[in-house]
PyMOL Python script that loads the backbone (N, CA, C, O; Angstrom):
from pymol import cmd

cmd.read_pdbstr("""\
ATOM      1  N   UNK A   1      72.577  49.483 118.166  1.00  0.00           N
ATOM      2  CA  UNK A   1      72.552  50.217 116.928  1.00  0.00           C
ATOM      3  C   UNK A   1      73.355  49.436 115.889  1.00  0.00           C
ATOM      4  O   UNK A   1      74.427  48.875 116.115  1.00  0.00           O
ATOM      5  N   UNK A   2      72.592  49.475 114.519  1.00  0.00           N
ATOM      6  CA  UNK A   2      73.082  48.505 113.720  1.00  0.00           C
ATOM      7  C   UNK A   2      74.232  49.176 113.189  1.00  0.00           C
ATOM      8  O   UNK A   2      74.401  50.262 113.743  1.00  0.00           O
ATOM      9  N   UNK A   3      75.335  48.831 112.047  1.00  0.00           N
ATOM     10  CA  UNK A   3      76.168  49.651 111.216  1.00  0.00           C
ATOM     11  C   UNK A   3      75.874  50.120 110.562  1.00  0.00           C
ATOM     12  O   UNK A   3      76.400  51.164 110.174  1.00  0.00           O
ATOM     13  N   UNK A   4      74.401  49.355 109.864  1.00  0.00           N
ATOM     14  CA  UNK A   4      73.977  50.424 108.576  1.00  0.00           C
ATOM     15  C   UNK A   4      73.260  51.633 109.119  1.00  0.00           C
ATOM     16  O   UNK A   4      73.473  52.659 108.472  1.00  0.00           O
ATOM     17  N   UNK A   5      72.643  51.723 109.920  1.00  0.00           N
ATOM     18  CA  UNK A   5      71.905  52.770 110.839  1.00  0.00           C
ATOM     19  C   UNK A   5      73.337  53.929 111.300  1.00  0.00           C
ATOM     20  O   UNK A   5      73.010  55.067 111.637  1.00  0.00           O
ATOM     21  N   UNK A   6      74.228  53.717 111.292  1.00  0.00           N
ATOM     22  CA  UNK A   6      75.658  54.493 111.857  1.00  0.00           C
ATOM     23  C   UNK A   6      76.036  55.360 110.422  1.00  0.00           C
ATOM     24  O   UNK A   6      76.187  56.513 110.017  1.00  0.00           O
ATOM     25  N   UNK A   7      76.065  54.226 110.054  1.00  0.00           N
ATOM     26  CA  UNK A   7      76.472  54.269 108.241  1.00  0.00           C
ATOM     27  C   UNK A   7      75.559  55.425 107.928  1.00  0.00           C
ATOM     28  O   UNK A   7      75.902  56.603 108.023  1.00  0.00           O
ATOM     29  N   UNK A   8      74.371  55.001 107.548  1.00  0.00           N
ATOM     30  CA  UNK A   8      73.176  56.451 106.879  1.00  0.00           C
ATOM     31  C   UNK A   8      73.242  57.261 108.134  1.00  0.00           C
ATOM     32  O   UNK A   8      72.972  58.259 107.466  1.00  0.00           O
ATOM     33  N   UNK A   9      73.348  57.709 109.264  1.00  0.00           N
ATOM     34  CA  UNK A   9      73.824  58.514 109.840  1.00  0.00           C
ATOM     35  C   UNK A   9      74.345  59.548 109.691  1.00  0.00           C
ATOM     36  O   UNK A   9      73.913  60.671 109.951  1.00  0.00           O
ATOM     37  N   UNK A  10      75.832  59.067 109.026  1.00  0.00           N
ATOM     38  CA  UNK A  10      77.113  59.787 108.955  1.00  0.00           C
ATOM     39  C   UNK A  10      76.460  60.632 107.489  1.00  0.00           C
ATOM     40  O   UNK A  10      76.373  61.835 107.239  1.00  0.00           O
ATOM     41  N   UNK A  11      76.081  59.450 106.722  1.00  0.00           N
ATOM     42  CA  UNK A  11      76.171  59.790 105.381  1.00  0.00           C
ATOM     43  C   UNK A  11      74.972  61.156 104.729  1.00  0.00           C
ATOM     44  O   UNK A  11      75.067  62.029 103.866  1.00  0.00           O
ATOM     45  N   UNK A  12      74.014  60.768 105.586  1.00  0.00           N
ATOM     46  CA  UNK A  12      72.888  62.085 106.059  1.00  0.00           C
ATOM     47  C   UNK A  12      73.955  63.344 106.725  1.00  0.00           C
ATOM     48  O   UNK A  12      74.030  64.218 105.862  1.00  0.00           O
ATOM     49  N   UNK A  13      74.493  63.591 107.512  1.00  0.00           N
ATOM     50  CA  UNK A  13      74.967  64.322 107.845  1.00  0.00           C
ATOM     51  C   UNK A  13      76.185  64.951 106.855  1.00  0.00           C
ATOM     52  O   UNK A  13      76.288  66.178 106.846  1.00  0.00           O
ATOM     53  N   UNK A  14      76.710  64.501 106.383  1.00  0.00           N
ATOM     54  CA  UNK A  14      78.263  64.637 105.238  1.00  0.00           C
ATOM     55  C   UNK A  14      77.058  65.795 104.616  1.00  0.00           C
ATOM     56  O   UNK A  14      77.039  67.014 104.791  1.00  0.00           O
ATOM     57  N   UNK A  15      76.129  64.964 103.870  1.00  0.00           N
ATOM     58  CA  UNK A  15      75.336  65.737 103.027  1.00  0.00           C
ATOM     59  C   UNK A  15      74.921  67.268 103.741  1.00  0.00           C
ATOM     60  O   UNK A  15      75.052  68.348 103.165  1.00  0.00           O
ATOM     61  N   UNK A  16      74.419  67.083 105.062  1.00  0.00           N
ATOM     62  CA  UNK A  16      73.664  68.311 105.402  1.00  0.00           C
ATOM     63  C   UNK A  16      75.204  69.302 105.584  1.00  0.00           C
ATOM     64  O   UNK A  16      75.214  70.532 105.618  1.00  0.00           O
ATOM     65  N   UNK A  17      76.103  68.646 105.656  1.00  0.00           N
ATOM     66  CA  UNK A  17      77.408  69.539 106.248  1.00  0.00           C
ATOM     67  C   UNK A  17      78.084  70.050 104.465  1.00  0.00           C
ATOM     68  O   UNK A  17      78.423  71.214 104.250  1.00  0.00           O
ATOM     69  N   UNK A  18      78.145  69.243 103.664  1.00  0.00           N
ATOM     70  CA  UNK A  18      78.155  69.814 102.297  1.00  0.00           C
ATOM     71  C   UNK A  18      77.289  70.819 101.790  1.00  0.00           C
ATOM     72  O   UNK A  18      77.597  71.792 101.102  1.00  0.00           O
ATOM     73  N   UNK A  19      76.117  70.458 102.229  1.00  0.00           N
ATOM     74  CA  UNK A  19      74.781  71.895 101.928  1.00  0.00           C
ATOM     75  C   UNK A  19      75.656  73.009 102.124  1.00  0.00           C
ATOM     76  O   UNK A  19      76.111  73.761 101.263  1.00  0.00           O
ATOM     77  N   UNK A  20      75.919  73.030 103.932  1.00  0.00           N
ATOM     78  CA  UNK A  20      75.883  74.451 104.331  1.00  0.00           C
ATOM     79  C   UNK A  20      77.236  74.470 103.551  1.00  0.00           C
ATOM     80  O   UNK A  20      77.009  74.902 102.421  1.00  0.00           O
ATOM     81  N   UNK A  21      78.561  74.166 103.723  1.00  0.00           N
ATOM     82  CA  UNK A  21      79.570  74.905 103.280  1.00  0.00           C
ATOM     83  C   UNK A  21      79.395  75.256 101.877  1.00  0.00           C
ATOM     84  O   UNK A  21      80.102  76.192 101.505  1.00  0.00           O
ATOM     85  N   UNK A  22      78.661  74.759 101.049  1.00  0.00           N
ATOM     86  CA  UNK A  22      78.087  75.231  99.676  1.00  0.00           C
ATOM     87  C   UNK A  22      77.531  76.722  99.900  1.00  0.00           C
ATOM     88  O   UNK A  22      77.850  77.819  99.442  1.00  0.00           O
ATOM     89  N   UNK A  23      76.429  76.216 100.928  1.00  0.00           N
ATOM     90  CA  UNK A  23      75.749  77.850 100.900  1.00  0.00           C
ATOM     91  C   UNK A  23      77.022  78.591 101.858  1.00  0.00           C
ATOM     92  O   UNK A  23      77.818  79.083 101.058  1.00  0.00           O
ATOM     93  N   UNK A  24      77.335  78.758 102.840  1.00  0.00           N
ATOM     94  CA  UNK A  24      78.292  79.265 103.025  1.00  0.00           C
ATOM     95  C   UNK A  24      79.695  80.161 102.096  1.00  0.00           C
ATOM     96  O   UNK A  24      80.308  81.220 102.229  1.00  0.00           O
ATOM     97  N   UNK A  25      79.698  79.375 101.458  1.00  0.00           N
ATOM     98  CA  UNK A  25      80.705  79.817 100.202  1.00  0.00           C
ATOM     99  C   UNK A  25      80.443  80.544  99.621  1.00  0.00           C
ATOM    100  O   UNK A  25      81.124  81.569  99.642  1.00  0.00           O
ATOM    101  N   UNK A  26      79.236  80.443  98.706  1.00  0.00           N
ATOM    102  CA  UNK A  26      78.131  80.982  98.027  1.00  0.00           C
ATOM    103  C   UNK A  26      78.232  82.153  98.498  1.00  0.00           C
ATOM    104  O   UNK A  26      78.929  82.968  97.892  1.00  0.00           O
ATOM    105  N   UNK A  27      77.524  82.536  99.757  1.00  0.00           N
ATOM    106  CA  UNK A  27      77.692  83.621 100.908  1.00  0.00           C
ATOM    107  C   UNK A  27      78.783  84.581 100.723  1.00  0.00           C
ATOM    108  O   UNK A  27      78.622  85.602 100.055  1.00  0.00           O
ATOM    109  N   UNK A  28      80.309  84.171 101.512  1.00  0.00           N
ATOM    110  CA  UNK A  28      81.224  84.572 101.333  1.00  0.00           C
ATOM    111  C   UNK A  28      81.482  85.017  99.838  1.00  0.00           C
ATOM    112  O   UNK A  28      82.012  86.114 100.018  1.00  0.00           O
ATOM    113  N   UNK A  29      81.451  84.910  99.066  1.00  0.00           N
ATOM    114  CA  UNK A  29      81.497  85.580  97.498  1.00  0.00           C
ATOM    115  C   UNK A  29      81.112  86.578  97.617  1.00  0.00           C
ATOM    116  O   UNK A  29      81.840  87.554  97.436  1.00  0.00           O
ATOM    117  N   UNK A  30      79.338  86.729  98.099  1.00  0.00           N
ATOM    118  CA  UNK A  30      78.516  87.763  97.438  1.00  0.00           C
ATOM    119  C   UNK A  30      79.007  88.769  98.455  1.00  0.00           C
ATOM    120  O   UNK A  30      79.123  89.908  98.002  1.00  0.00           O
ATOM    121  N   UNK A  31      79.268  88.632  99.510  1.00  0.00           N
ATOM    122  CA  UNK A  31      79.849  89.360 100.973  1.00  0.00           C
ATOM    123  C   UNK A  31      81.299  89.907 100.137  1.00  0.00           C
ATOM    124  O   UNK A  31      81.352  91.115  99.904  1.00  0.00           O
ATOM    125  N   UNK A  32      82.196  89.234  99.793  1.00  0.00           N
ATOM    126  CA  UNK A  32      83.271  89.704  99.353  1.00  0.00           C
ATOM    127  C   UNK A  32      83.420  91.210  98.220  1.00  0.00           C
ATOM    128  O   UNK A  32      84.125  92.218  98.164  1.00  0.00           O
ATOM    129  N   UNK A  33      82.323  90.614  97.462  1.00  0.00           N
ATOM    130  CA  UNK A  33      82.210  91.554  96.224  1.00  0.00           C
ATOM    131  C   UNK A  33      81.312  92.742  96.581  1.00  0.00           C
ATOM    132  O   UNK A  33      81.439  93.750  95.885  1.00  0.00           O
ATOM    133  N   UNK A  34      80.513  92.749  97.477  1.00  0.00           N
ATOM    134  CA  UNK A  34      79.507  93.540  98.134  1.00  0.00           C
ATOM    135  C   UNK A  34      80.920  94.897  98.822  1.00  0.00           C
ATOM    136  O   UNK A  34      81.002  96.124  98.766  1.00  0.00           O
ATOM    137  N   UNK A  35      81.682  93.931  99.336  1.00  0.00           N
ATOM    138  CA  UNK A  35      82.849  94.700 100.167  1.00  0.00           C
ATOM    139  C   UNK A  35      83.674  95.490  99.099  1.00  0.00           C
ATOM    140  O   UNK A  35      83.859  96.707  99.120  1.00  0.00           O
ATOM    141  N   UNK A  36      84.080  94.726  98.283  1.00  0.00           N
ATOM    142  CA  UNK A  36      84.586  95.526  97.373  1.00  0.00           C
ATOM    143  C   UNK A  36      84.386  96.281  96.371  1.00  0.00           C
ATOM    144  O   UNK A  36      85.238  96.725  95.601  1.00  0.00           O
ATOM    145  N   UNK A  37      82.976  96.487  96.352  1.00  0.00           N
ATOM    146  CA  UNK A  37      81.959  97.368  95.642  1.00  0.00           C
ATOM    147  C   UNK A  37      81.904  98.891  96.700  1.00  0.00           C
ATOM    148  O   UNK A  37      82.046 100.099  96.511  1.00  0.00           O
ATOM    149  N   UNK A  38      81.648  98.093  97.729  1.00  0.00           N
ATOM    150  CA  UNK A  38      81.963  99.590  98.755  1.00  0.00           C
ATOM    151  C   UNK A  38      83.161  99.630  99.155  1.00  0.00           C
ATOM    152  O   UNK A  38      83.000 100.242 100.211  1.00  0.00           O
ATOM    153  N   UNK A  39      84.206  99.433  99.088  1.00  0.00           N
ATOM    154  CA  UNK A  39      85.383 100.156  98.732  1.00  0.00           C
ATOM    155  C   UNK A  39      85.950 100.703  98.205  1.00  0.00           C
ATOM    156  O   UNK A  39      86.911 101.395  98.540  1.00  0.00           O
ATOM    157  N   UNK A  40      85.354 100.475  96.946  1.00  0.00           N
ATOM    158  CA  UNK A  40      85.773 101.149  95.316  1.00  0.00           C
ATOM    159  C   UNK A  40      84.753 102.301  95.091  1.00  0.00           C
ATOM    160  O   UNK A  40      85.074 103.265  94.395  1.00  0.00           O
ATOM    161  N   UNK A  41      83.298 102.196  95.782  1.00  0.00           N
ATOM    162  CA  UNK A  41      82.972 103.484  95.344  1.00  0.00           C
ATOM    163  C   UNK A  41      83.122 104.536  96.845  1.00  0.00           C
ATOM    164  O   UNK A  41      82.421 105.548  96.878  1.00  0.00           O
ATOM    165  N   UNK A  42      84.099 104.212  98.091  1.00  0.00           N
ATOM    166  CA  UNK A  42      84.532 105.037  98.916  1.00  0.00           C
ATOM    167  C   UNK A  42      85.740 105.653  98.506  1.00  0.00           C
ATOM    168  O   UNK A  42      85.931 106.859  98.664  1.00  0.00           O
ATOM    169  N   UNK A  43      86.326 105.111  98.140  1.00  0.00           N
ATOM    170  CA  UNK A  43      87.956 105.334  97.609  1.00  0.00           C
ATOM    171  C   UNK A  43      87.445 106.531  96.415  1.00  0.00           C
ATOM    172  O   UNK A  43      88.140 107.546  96.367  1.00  0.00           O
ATOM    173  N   UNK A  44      86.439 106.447  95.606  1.00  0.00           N
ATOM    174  CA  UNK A  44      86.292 107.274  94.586  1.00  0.00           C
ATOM    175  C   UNK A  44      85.460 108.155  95.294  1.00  0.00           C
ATOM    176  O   UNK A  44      85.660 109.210  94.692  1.00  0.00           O
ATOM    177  N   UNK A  45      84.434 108.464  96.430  1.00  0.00           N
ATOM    178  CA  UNK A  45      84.152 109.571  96.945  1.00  0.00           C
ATOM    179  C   UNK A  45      84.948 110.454  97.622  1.00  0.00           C
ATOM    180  O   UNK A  45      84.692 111.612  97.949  1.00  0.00           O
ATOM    181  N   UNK A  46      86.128 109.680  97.837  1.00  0.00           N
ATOM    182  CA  UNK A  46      86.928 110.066  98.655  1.00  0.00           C
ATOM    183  C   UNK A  46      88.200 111.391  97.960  1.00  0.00           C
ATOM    184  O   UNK A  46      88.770 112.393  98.392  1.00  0.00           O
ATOM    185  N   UNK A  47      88.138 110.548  96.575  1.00  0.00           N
ATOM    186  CA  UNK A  47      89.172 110.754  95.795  1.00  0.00           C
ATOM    187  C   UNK A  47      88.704 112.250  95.019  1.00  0.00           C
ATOM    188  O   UNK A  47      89.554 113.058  94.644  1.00  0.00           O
ATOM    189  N   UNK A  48      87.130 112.487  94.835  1.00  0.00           N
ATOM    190  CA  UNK A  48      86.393 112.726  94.348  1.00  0.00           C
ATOM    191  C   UNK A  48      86.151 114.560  95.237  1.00  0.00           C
ATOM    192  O   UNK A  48      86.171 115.725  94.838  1.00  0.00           O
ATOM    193  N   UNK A  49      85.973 113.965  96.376  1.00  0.00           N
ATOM    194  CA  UNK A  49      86.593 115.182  97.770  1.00  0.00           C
ATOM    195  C   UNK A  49      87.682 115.905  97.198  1.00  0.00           C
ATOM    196  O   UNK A  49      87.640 116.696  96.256  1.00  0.00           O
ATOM    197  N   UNK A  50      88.395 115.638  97.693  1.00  0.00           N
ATOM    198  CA  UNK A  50      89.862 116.018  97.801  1.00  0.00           C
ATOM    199  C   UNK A  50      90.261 116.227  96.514  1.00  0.00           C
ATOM    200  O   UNK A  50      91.353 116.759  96.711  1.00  0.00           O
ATOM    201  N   UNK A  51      90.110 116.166  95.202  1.00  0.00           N
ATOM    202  CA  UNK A  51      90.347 117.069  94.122  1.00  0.00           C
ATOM    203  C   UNK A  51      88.892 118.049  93.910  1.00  0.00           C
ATOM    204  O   UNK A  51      88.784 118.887  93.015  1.00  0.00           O
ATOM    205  N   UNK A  52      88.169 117.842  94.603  1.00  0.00           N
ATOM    206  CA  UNK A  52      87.189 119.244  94.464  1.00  0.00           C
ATOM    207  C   UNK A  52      87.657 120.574  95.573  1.00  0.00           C
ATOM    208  O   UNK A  52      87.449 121.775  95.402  1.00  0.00           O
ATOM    209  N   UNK A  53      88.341 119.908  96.724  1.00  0.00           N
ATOM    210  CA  UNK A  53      89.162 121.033  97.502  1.00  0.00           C
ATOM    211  C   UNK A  53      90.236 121.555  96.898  1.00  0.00           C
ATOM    212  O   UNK A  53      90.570 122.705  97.182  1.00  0.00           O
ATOM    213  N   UNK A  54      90.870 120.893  96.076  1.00  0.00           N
ATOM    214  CA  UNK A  54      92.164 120.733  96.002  1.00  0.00           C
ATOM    215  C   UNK A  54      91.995 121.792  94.613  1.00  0.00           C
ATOM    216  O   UNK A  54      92.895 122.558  94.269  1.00  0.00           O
ATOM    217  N   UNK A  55      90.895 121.693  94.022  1.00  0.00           N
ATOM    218  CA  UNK A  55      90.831 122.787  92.525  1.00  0.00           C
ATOM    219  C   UNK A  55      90.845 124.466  93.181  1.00  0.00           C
ATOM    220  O   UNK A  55      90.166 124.801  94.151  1.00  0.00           O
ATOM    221  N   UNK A  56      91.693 125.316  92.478  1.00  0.00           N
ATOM    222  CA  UNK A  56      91.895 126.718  92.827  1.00  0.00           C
ATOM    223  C   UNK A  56      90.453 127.252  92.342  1.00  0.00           C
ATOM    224  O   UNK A  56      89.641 126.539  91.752  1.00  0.00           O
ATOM    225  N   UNK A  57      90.290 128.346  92.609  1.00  0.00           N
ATOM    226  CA  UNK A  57      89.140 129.251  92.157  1.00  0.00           C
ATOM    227  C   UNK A  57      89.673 129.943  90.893  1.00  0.00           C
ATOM    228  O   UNK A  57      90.773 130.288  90.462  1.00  0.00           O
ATOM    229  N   UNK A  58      88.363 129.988  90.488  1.00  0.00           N
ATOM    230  CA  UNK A  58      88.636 130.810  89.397  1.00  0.00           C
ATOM    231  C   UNK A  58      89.093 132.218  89.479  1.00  0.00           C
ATOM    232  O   UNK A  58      88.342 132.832  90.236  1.00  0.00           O
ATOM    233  N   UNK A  59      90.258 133.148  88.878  1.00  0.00           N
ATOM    234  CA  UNK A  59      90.393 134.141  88.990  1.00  0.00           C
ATOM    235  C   UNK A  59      89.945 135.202  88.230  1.00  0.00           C
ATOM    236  O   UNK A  59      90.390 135.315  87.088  1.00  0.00           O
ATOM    237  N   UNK A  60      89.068 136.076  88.695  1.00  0.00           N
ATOM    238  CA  UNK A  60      88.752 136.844  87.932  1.00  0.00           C
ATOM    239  C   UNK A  60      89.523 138.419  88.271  1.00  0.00           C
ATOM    240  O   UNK A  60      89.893 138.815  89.376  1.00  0.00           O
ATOM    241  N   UNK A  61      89.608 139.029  87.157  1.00  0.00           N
ATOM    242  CA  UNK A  61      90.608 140.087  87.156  1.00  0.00           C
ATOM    243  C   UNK A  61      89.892 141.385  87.704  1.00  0.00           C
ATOM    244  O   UNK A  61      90.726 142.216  88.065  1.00  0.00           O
ATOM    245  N   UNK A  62      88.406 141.852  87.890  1.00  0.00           N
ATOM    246  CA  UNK A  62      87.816 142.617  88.498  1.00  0.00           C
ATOM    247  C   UNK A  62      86.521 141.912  89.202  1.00  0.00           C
ATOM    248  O   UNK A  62      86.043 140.883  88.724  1.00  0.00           O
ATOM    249  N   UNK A  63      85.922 142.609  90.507  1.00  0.00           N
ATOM    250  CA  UNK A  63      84.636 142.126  90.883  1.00  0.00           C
ATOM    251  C   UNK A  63      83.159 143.028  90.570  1.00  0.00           C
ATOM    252  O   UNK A  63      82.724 144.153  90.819  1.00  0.00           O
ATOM    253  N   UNK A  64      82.835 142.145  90.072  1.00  0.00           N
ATOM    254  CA  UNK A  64      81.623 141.973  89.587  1.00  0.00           C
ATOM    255  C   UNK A  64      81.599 143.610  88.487  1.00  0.00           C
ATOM    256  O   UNK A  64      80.886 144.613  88.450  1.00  0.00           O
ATOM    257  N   UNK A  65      82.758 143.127  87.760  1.00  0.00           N
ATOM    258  CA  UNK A  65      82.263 143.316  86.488  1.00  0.00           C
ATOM    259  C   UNK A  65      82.888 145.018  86.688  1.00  0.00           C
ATOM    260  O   UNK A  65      82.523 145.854  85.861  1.00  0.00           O
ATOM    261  N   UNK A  66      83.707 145.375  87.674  1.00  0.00           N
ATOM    262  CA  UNK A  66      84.441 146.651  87.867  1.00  0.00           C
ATOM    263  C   UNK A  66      85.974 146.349  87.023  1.00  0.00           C
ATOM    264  O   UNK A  66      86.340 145.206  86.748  1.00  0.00           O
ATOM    265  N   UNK A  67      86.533 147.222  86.783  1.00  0.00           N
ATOM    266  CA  UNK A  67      88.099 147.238  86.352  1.00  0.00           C
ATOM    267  C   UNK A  67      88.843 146.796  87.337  1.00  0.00           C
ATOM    268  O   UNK A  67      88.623 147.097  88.511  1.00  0.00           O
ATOM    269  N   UNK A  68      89.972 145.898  86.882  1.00  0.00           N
ATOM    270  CA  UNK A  68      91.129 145.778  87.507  1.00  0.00           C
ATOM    271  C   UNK A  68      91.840 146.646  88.022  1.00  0.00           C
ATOM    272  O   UNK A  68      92.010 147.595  87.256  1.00  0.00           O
ATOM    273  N   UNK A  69      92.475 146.774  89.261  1.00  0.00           N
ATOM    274  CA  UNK A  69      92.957 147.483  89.596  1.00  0.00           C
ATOM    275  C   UNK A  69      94.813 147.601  89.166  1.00  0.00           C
ATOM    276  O   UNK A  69      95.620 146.917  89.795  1.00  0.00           O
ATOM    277  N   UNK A  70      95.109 148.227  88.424  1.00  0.00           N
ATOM    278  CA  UNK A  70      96.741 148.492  87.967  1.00  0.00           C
ATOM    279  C   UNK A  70      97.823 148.148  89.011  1.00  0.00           C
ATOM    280  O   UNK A  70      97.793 148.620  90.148  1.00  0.00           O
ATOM    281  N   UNK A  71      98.396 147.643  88.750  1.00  0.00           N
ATOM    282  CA  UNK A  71      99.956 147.403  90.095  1.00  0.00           C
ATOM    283  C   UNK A  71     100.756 148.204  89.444  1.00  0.00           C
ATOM    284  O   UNK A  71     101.937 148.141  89.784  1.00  0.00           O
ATOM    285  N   UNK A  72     100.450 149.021  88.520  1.00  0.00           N
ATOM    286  CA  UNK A  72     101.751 149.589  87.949  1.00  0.00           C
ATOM    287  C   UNK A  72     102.296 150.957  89.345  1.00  0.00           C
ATOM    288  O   UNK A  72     103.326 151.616  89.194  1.00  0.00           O
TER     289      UNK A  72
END
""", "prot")
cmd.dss("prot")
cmd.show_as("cartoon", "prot")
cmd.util.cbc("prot")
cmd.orient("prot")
């Protein structure tokens, strides 16, 4: 095997190994932001819960529209 044959070898390969960590990277981004898109809208369903439990009822002073009853 000659050197230049070793040589374009390597140099074919660098390239195919630059591709992927390009696309790789690429990848990892859209994965990242994907993640933190669903985190941010769990955290707000979440958040979203728990002040809809957390709100009192409305009080109304008689039911359905009868008089209050006096504590005096």
């Amino acid at each position: 095997m000659s050197l230049g044959l070793i040589i374009e070898i390597c140099f074919v390969w660098s390239l195919l190994l630059a591709a992927t960590g390009l696309v790789l990277i690429n990848l990892s981004i859209n994965v990242g932001q994907a993640l933190k898109r669903a985190w941010k809208n769990s955290a707000q369903g979440t958040t979203l819960e728990i002040n809809n439990k957390m709100k009192a009822p409305v009080w109304k002073p008689g039911l359905d529209g009868a008089p209050a009853v006096s504590m005096k």
